[in-house]
C-alpha positions in Angstrom: 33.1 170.5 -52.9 32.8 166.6 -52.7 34.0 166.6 -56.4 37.3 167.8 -55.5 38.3 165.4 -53.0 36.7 162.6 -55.3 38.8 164.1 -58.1 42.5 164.3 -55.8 42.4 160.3 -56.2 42.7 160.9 -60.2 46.3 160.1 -59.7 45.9 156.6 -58.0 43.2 156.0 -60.8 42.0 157.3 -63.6 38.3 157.0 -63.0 38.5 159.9 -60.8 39.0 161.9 -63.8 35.6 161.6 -64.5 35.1 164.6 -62.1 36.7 167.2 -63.4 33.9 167.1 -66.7 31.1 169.5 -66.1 28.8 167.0 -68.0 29.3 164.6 -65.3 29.3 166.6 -62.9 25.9 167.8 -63.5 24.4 164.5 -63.7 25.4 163.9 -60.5 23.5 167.3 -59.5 20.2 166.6 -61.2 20.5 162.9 -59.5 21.6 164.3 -55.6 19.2 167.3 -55.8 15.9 164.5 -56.8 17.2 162.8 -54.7 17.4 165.0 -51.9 13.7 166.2 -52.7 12.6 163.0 -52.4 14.4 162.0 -48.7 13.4 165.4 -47.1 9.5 165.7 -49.0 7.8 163.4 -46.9 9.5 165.2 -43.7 9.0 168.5 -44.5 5.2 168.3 -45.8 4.3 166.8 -42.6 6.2 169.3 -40.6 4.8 172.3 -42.0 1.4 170.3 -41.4 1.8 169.9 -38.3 3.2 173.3 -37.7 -0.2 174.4 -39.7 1.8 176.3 -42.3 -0.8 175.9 -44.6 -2.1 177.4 -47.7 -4.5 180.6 -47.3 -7.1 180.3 -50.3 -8.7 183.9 -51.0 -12.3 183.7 -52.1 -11.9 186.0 -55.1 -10.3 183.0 -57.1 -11.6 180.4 -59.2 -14.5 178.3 -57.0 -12.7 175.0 -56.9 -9.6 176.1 -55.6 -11.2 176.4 -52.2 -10.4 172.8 -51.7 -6.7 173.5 -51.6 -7.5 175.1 -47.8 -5.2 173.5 -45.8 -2.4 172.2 -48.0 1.0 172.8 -46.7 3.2 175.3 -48.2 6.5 177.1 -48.2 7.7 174.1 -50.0 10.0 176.2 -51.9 12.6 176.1 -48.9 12.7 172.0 -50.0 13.5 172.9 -53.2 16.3 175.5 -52.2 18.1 173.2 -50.0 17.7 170.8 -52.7 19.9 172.8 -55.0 22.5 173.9 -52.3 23.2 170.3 -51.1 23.8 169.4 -54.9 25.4 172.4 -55.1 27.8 171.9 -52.9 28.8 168.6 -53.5 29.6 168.9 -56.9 30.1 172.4 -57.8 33.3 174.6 -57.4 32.5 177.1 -54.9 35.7 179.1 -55.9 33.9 180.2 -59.3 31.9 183.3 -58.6 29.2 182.7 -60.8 28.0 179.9 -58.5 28.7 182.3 -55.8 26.4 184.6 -57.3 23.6 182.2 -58.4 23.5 181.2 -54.7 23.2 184.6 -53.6 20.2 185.1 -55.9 18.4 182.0 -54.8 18.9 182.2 -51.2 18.3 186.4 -51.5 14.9 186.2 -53.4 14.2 183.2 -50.9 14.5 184.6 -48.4 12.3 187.9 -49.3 9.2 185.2 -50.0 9.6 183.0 -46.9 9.3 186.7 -45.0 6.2 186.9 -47.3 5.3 183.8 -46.5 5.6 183.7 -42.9 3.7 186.9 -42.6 0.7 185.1 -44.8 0.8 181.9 -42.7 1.9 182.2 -39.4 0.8 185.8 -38.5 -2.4 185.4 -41.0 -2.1 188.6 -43.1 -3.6 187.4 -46.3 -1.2 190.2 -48.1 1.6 189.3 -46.7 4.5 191.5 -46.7 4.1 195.2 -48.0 4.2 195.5 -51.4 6.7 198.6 -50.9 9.0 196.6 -48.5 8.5 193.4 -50.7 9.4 195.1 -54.6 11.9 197.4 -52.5 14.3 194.1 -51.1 13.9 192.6 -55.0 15.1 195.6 -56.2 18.1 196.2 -53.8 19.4 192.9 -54.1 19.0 193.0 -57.9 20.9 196.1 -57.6 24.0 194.9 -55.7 23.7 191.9 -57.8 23.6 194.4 -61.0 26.8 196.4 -58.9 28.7 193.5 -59.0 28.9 192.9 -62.7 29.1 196.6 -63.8 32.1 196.9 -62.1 33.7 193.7 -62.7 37.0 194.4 -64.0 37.4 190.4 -65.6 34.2 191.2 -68.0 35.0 192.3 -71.4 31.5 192.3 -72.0 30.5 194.4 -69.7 26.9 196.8 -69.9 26.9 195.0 -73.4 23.2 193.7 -74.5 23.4 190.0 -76.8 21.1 190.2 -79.7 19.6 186.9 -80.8 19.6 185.7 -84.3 22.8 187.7 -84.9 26.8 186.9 -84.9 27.7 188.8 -82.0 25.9 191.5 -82.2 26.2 193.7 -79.4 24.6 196.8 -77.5 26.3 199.1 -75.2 23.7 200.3 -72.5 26.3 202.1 -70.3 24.9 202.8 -67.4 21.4 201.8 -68.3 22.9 198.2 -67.7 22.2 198.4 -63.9 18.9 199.5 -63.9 17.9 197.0 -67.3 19.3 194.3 -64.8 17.2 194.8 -62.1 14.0 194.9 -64.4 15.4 191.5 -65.6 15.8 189.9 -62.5 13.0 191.7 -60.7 10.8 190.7 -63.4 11.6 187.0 -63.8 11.1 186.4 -60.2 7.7 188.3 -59.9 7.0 186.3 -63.2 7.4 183.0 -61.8 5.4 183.9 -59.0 2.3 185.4 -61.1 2.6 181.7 -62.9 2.5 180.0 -59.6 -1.1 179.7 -59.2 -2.2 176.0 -60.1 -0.7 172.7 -59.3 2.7 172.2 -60.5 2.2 174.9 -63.4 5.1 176.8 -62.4 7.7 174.6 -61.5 7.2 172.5 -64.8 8.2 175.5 -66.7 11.2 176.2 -64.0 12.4 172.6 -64.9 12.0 173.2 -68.8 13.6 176.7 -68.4 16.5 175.4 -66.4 17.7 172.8 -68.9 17.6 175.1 -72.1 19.6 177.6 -69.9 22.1 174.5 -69.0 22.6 174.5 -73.0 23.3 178.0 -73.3 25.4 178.1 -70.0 27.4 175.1 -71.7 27.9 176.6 -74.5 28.7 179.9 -73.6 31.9 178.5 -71.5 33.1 176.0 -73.5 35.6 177.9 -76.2 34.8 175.4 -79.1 31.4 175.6 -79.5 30.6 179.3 -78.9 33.3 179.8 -81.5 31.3 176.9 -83.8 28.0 179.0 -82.6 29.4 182.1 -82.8 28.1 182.9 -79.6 29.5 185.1 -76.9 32.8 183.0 -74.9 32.7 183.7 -71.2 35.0 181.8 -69.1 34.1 179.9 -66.0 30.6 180.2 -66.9 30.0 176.7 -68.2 30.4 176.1 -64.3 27.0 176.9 -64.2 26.1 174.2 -65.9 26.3 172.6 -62.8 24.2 174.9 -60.9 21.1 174.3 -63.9 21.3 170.9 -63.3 20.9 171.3 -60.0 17.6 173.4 -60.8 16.3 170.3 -62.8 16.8 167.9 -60.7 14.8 169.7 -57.4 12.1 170.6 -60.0 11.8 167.2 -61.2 11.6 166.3 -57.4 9.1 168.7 -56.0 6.7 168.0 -59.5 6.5 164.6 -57.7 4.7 166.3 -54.8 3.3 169.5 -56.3 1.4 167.7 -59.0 -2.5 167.7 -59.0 -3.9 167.5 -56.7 -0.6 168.9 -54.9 0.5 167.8 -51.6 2.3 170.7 -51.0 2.8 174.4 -52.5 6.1 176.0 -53.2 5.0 179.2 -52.2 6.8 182.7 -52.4 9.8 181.6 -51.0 10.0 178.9 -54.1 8.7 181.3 -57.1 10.9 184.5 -56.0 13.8 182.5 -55.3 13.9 180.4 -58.4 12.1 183.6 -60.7 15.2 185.6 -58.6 17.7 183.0 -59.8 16.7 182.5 -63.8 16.9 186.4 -64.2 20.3 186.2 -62.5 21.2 183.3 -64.9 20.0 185.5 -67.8 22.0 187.9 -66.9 25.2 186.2 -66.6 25.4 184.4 -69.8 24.2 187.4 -71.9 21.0 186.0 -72.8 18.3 188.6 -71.5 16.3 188.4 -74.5 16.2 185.0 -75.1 14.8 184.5 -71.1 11.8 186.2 -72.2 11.6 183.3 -75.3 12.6 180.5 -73.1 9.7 182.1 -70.2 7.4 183.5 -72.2 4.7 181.6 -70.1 6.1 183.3 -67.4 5.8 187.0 -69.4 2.4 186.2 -70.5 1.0 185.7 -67.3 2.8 188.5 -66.0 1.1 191.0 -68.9 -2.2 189.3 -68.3 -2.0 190.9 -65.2 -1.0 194.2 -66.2 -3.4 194.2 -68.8 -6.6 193.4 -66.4 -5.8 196.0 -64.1 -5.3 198.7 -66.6 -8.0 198.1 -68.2 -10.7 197.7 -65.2 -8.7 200.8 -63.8 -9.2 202.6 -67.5 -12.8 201.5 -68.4 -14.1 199.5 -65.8 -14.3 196.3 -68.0 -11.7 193.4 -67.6 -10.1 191.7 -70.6 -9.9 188.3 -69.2 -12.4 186.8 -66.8 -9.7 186.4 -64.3 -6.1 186.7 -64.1 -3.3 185.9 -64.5 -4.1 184.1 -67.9 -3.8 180.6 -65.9 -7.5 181.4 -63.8 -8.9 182.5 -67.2 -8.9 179.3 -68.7 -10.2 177.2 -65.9 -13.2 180.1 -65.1 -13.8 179.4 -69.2 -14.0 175.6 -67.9 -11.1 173.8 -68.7 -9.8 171.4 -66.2 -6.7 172.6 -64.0 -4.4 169.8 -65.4 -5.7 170.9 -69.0 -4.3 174.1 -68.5 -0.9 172.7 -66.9 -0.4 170.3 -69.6 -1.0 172.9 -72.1 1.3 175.4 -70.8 4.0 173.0 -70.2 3.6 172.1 -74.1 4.1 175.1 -75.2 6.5 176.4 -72.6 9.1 172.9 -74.0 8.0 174.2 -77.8 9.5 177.7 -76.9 12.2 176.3 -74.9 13.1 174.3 -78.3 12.7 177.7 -80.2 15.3 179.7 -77.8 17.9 176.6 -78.7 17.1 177.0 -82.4 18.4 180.4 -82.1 21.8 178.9 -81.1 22.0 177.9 -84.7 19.8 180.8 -87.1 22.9 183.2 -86.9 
């Protein structure tokens, strides 16, 4: 809430005004939150070194992985704290939907540092219980789905946003709640799946998180969803912040997480930031248009449901590994190949989803 003291001296000058803009606002969270990454990386990779929360490689993966052995990770909790310093410096912690988006980060956090910990410090190379693990996503997707179902302030309520199409909107009724939770659910298990090579994943979360901060902008700003004929939700555009925020952590932890990484996010990044674009999705109306702005992310996630149906159905697998990421470096491509490849075509979708903003 630094912005609001900085903003009380408006009166004595007018520069202060400058922090009462949104735009401002969230240059100032993309700069703290890289910034923030950067201070605390060098700290936190040598403590979780030293601490020997290191990276368990299973041999049932790609050959050259192996050689990760050993690299710190939980890295995600860097990132998170990234985005909550930034946060709360220069967002306004009496909107809800900042209230919310921290509840989603810091939930689905939390369930993958418990996944994490279990992995690294008690060496269980599963982790925690795939029961107890997809049981806490859904439950906190659910109180999170709770929350806006029965949110008085939300004309839109249980209504589904069709893309391409001037307001065009689907009551679900109470199908809303459990569509919600396969949203959220989804997205963070998605991320996760996608989190298997060197900075792969939280390239995409950097590209993802700006498009969003377009749509969040425009969403709460009256003049240009009316121009765009897209769906007005006030206090929204708050959010804007919050993406920013996002960027500026992923930017960070790319620095470190690049090949050949010094350190991995782990569960506790991929759930929580997965956990909080599904939330995001959710809030501004734009469900569908997650699944254009992610479709790496729902790719890999199908590459795995495919392979296992298939070797469970016939015994043969469709891709020599999975998720889709391991198939192309078994077929021989180089690991940053296959990042760079991803991440241009995750930006040329990311451009597509903002080209719906105008094809209406």
């Amino acid at each position: 809430m630094l912005y609001k003291l900085l903003y009380y001296f408006h009166d004595y000058n007018s520069s202060f005004n400058l922090f009462r803009y949104i735009t401002f606002r969230t240059a100032l969270a993309i700069i703290t939150s890289l910034l923030v990454t950067f201070i605390l990386a060098p700290y936190v990779i040598a403590k979780l070194r030293r601490l020997s929360m290191t990276q368990y490689v299973r041999d049932d993966g790609p050959l050259t992985h192996l050689k990760k052995a050993g690299t710190p990770t939980m890295g995600g909790i860097l990132i998170i704290i990234s985005v909550l310093v930034s946060i709360l410096m220069w967002g306004d912690l009496s909107n809800k939907f900042v209230l919310i988006m921290i509840a989603a980060i810091v939930g689905f956090g939390l369930i993958g540092l418990t996944d994490d910990y279990l992995k690294v410090i008690r060496k269980n190379p599963k982790g925690l219980s795939g029961w107890y693990k997809f049981g806490s996503q859904v439950l906190l997707a659910l109180l999170i789905g709770f929350v806006f179902y029965f949110d008085p302030n939300d004309i839109y309520v249980a209504k589904l946003s069709i893309p391409f199409f001037k307001k065009w909107l689907i009551d679900l009724g109470w199908f809303y709640i459990p569509f919600i939770i396969l949203v959220i659910v989804g997205s963070s298990n998605a991320v996760n799946l996608t989190d298997g090579i060197d900075g792969l994943a939280i390239g995409l979360v950097g590209v993802a998180s700006l498009a969003n901060a377009v749509f969040v902008y425009i969403s709460g700003h009256s003049g240009f969803s009316q121009y765009l004929q897209v769906l007005y939700l006030p206090g929204v555009g708050e959010l804007t912040v919050f993406c920013g925020a996002m960027f500026g952590a992923a930017l960070g932890f790319l620095w470190y997480n690049s090949y050949p990484a010094d350190i991995f996010m782990g569960d506790v990044g991929s759930l929580g930031l997965g956990g909080a674009l599904g939330t995001l999705a959710v809030i501004t109306k734009q469900e569908i248009i997650l699944a254009v702005v992610g479709a790496i992310f729902v790719i890999e996630t199908f590459s795995v449901i495919i392979q296992v149906a298939s070797f469970k159905l016939t015994g043969k697998r469709v891709f020599r590994m999975a998720p889709i990421h391991h198939h192309f470096e078994v077929k021989g491509w180089p690991e940053t190949k296959v990042i760079i490849r991803f991440w241009i075509i995750g930006i040329v979708l990311a451009l597509l989803s903002l080209a719906t903003l105008k094809v209406r």
